[in-house]
C-alpha positions, 0 to 999 in steps of 0.5 A: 954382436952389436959393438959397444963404443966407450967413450972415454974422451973428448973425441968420442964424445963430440963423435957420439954427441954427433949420432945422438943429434941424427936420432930420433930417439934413444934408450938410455940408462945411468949407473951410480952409487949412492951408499955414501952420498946424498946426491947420486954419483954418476959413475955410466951412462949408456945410449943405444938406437938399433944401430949403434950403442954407446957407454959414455964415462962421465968421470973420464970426461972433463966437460959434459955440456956438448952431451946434454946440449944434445941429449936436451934436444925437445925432437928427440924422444929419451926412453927409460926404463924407470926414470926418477933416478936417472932424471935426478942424476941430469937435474942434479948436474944440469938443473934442468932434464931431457925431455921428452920422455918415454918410460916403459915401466909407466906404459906397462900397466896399460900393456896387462902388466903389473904397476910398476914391473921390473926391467927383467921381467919385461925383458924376459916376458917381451923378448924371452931373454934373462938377464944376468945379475952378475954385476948389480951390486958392482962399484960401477965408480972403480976404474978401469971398467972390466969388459964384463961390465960394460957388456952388462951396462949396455944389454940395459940399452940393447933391450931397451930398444927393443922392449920400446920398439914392441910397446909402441906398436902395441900401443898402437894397435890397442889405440893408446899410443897418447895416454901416456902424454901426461904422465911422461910429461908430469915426470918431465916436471923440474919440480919433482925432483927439487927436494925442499928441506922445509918439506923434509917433515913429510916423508917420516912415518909415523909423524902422525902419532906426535903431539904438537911440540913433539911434531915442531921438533921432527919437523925443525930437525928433519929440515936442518938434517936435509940442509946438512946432508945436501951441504955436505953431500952425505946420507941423512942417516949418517946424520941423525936416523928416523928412529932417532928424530922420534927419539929426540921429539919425545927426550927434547934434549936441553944440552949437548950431554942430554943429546948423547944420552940418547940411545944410538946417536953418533958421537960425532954428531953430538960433538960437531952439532949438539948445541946447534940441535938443542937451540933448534930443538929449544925454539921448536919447543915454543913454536906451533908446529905446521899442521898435519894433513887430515886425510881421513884414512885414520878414522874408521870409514862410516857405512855411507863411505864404505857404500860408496866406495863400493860405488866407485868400484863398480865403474872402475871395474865396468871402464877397466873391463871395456879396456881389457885391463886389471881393475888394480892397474887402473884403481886401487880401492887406496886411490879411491879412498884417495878421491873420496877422502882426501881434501888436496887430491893432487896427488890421487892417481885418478886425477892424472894422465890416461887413469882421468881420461878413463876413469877419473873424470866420470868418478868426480861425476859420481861424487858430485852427483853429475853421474848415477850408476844404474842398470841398462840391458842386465849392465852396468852403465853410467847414466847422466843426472837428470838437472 
């Protein structure tokens, strides 16, 4: 049995931080709470080679910098298993992340698995091994730590080596040992996890069915309430729910009594916050709202969009078979309409990582006319336009 080392002092940290440093790579996991924060608490973090295993506790710890120095050394590859929160938690106290990295949930698909599949399941499907589920919804901040929990902290590592391990080699073999260069190096990207409260208004759904001064209020209040709850480090629906923000668009408030006339607001908001809200709710009111992206997908798609949609379906099908992977893993006919509809297409799978190198590319070729899609040998093939 592997022997977990909890470092809980400044020793062992310089000690680990040294093994850290000697390693070519590394399989690390966190565990936080987040119930009643806005920003993650980080309560764990977990570090494992094949050969050692280490659970670091950072809220025994005075001081982290000697860890993430080392954890930021670019010649040692950090593998995961989901990233984003584990990577929010190091731009959050460092404002900067470990890199580079290696996500086994983003190399699955190109395994045969599913988009976005659980740890336990590749655990169970590479190494037949269940896991337990006694602790996930443990307060990993209550000290001290039982040794059923650190047990279970670290299995997420333990397997992790081994679950990584196996993918590189059959990556490897299926010589795509570099497709996923892009994606992980597009999750290495500060810039993902910086969250812009001017930029609030976009994530609320549903915003697409407000008028114009309706749409100013979700969007004045969606910023004001991002700007609150990172200051005071609280959920946002603490502050003011979704439902709310619709609600308040649509009544406009003009005093802190017509605030808490709305069903289900917080008294407390309404005392500590309402005048502020209803001046912003009064300025919003006489500014035009920034405009909503037209990405088509609202409107009933013409036959013409249809017939090329299924176009583009064909060569997803005919780049997904010659590469032995399910036609959804490499396109969903969202991400199509994605490309076809969409004017900033940015953020359209199909034009990132190993899904471009695949697919994308000669997509573009076909809805720029550059590619016809025809038939050679009773196939399918992609045939270049003739100028």
């Amino acid at each position: 049995m592997t022997t977990i080392n909890y470092i809980n002092t400044p020793d062992k940290l310089t000690a680990v931080c040294a093994l850290i440093r000697d390693s070519a790579w590394l399989a690390l996991d966190t565990e936080f709470l987040r119930e009643k924060t806005y920003y993650p608490k980080f309560c764990l973090l977990q570090i494992a080679t094949p050969e050692w295993v280490a659970c670091i506790d950072p809220l025994a710890l005075p001081d982290l910098d000697e860890l993430f120095t080392a954890l930021e050394n670019p010649a040692i590859v950090k593998v995961f298993h989901s990233c984003r929160q584990d990577l929010e938690i190091f731009y959050q106290l460092r404002g900067k992340l470990p890199a580079p990295i290696f996500d086994t949930q983003v190399a699955a698909p190109l395994l045969g698995y599913q988009d976005n599949p659980g740890y336990a399941m590749l655990v169970s499907s590479l190494l037949n091994i269940n896991l337990s589920k006694a602790h996930t919804r443990a307060d990993w901040s209550k000290r001290p730590l039982t040794e059923a929990q650190i047990e279970y902290a670290a299995d997420d590592v333990i397997y992790l080596c081994q679950i990584y391990q196996i993918m590189l080699q059959k990556l490897a073999e299926l010589g795509r040992a570099d497709w996923l260069k892009q994606d992980f190096a597009e999750l290495s990207n500060p810039d993902v996890y910086a969250v812009d409260p001017a930029k609030a208004w976009l994530k609320i759904k549903g915003k697409n069915k407000l008028s114009g001064r309706q749409l100013a209020i979700i969007q004045a209040i969606s910023e004001w309430r991002e700007k609150m709850a990172q200051q005071e480090d609280r959920p946002k629906s603490w502050l003011l729910r979704d439902e709310l923000l619709f609600d308040i668009a649509k009544l406009q408030p003009e005093t802190s009594a017509d605030l808490a006339a709305v069903r289900g607001i917080n008294e407390n908001v309404v005392r500590r916050y309402g005048k502020e809200l209803c001046q912003l709710i009064s300025a919003a009111k006489n500014q035009p709202p920034i405009p909503l992206h037209n990405d088509g997908r609202a409107a009933k798609k013409t036959q013409q969009q249809e017939a090329i949609l299924d176009i583009l379906t064909a060569l997803v099908r005919i780049r997904a078979e010659e590469n032995l992977l399910n036609p959804s893993i490499l396109a969903s006919r969202k991400d199509l309409e994605d490309l076809l509809l969409l004017e900033d297409d940015n953020d359209c799978p199909l034009l990132h990582g190993w899904r471009y190198a695949m697919a994308g590319e000669e997509l573009l070729g076909l809805l720029k006319g550059e590619l016809l899609l025809g038939i050679q040998a009773d196939k399918l093939a992609i045939i270049q336009a003739r100028p």
